[in-house]
C-alpha positions as CSV (number, residue, x, y, z in Angstrom):
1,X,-29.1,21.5,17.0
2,X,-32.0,21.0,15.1
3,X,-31.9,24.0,13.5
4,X,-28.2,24.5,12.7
5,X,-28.8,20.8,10.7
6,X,-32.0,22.5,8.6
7,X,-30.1,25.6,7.5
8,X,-27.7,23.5,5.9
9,X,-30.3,21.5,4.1
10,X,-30.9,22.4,0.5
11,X,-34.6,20.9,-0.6
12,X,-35.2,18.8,-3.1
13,X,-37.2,21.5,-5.2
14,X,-35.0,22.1,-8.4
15,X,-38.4,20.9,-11.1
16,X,-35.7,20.5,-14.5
17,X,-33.9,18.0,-12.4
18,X,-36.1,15.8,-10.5
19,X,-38.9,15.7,-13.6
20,X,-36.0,13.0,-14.9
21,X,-37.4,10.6,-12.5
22,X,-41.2,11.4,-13.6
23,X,-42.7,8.2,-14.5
24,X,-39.6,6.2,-13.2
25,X,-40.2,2.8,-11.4
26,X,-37.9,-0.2,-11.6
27,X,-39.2,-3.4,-13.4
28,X,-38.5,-6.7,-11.3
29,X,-35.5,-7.5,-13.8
30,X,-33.4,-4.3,-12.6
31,X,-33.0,-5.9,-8.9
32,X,-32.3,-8.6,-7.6
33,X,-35.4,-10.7,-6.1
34,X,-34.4,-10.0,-2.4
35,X,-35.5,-6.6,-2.8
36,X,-39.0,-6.9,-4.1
37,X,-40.5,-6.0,-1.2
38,X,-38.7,-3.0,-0.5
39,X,-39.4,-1.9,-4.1
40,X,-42.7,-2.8,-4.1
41,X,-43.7,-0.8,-1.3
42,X,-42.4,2.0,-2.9
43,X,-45.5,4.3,-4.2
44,X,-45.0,5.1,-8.1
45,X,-44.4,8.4,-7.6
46,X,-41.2,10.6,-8.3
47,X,-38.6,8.5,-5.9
48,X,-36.8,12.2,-5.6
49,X,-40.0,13.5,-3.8
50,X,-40.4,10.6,-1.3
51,X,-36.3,10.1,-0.5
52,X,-37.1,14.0,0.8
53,X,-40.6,13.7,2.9
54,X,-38.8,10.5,4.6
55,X,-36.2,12.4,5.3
56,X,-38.1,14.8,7.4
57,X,-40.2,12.2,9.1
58,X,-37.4,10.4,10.0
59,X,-35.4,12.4,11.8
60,X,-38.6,14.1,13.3
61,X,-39.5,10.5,14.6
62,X,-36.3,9.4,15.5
63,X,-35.9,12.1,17.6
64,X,-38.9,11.8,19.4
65,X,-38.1,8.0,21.1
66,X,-36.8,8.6,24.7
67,X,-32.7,7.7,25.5
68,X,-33.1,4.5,27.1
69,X,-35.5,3.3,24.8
70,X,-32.8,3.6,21.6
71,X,-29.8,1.5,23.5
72,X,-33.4,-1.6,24.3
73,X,-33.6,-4.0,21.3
74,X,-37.2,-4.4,20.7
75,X,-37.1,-8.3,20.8
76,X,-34.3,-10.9,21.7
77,X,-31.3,-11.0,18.8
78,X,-32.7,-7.7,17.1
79,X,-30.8,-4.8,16.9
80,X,-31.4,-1.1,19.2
81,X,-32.8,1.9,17.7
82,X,-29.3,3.4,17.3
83,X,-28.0,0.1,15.8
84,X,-30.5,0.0,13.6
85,X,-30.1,3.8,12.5
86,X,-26.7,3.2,11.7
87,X,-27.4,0.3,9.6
88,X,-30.1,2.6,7.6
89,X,-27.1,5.6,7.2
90,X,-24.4,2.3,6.0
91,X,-26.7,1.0,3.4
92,X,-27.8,3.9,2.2
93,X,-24.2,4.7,1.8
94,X,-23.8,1.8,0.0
95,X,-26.5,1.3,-2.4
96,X,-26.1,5.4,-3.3
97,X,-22.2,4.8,-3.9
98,X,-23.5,1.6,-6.1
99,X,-25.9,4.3,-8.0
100,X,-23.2,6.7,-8.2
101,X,-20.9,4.0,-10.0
102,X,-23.0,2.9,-11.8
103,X,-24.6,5.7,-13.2
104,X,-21.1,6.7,-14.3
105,X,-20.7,4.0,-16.9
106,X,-18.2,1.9,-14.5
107,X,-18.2,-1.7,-15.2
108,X,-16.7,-2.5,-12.1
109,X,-18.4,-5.1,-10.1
110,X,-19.3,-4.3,-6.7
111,X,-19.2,-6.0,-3.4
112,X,-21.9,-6.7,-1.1
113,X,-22.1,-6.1,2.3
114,X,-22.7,-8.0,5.1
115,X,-24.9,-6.2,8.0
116,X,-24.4,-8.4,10.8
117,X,-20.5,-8.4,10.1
118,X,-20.4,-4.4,9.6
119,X,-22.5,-4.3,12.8
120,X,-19.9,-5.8,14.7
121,X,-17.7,-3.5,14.8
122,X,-19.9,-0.6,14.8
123,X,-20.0,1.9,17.6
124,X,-24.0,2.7,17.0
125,X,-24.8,2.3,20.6
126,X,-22.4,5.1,22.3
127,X,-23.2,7.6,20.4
128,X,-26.6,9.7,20.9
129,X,-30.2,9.7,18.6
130,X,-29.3,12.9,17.6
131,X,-25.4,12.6,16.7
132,X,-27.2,10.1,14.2
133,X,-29.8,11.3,13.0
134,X,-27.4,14.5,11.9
135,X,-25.3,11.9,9.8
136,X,-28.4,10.6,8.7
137,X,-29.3,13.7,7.3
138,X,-26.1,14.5,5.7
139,X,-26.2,11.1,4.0
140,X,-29.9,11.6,2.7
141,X,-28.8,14.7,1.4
142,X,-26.3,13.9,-0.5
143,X,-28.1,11.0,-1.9
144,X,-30.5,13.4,-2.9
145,X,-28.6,15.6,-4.6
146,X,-26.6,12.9,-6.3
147,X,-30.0,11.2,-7.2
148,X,-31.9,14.3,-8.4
149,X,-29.4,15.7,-10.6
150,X,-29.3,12.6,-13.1
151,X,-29.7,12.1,-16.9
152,X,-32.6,9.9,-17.9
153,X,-29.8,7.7,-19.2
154,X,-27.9,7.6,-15.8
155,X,-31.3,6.5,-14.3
156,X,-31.4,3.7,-16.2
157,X,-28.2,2.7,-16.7
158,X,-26.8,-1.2,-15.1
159,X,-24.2,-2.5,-13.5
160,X,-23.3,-5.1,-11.3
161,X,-23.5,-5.3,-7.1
162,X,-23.3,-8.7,-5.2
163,X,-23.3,-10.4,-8.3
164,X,-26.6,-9.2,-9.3
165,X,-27.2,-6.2,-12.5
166,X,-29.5,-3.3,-10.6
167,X,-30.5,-0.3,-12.4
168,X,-29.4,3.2,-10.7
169,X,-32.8,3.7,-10.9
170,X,-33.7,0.1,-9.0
171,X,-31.4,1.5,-6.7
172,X,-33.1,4.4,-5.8
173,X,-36.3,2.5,-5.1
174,X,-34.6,0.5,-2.7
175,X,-33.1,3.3,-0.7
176,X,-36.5,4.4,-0.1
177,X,-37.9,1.2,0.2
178,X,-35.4,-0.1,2.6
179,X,-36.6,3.0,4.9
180,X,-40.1,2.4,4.6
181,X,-39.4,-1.0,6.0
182,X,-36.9,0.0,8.8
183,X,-39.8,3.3,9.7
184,X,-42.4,0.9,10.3
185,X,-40.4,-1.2,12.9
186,X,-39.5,1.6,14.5
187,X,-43.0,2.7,15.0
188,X,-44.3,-0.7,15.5
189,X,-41.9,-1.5,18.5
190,X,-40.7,1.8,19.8
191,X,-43.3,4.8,19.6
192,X,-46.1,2.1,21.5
193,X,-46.3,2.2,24.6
């Protein structure tokens, strides 16, 4: 399985493209406050470049954590692994369809989106790690792909989302900062034994 999903996979190599986000990182104004901490654990280096190493230590980690341990919240009123998988592949969906819009000139605001609500009515916890961690990859992909081929005036174009202006390129940072965030619970509370 592993390998049909890597075939498939097109790296994030193409140097005329992803140069555009040389020397890119959001200023505080381009977000709003509630993701500071994602953004600001974000290393300033090209966003392109870490959206694909996190993609393969993702799914290489993900993979690794045992069956039973992925349907076990790690602490009482927390989300499972697979839950909390499938929150990272909805956001992600999200915040790249906010990039995309954005990026695109539309002046449309956006809605936000409520996690707990969409997690509801999610069906996260019957399906397996690896069912997930496929869509996973298909949706880091194609936020790669959408992210990497951009002008440097789609990068740093605004718009609004929840009521708040974010940059595409505030955007970005907080796809991969929201992962950094989510990777370290997982490895804080499920690769320990």
């Amino acid at each position: 399985m592993c390998f049909i999903v890597q075939t498939i996979y097109c790296p994030a190599n193409n140097y005329l493209t992803m140069k555009n986000w040389d020397n890119e990182y959001p200023k505080s104004s381009e977000y709003a406050h509630f993701y500071s901490s994602y953004v600001n654990n974000v290393p300033k280096e090209n966003v392109i470049s870490l959206l694909n190493s996190q993609m393969h230590e993702f799914y290489t980690i993900a993979n690794a954590i045992r069956g039973d341990k992925a349907l076990t919240p790690y602490a009482d009123g927390k989300w499972t692994l697979k839950q909390m998988i499938g929150h990272m592949i909805e956001t992600e969906r999200v915040f790249a369809y906010r990039a995309l819009s954005i990026s695109r000139g539309d002046k449309t605001p956006l809605p936000g989106m409520d996690q707990d609500d969409w997690m509801k009515d999610s069906n996260y916890n019957s399906r397996s790690v690896a069912n997930l961690c496929n869509e996973y990859l298909a949706v880091r992909t194609s936020t790669i792909h959408l992210f990497q081929n951009m002008t440097k005036e789609m990068i740093g174009r605004t718009g609004l989302a929840s009521e708040v202006e974010f940059s595409v390129r505030a955007l970005a940072f907080i796809i991969a900062g929201h992962e950094l965030h989510h990777l370290e619970i997982i490895r804080e509370n499920y690769l320990k034994e």
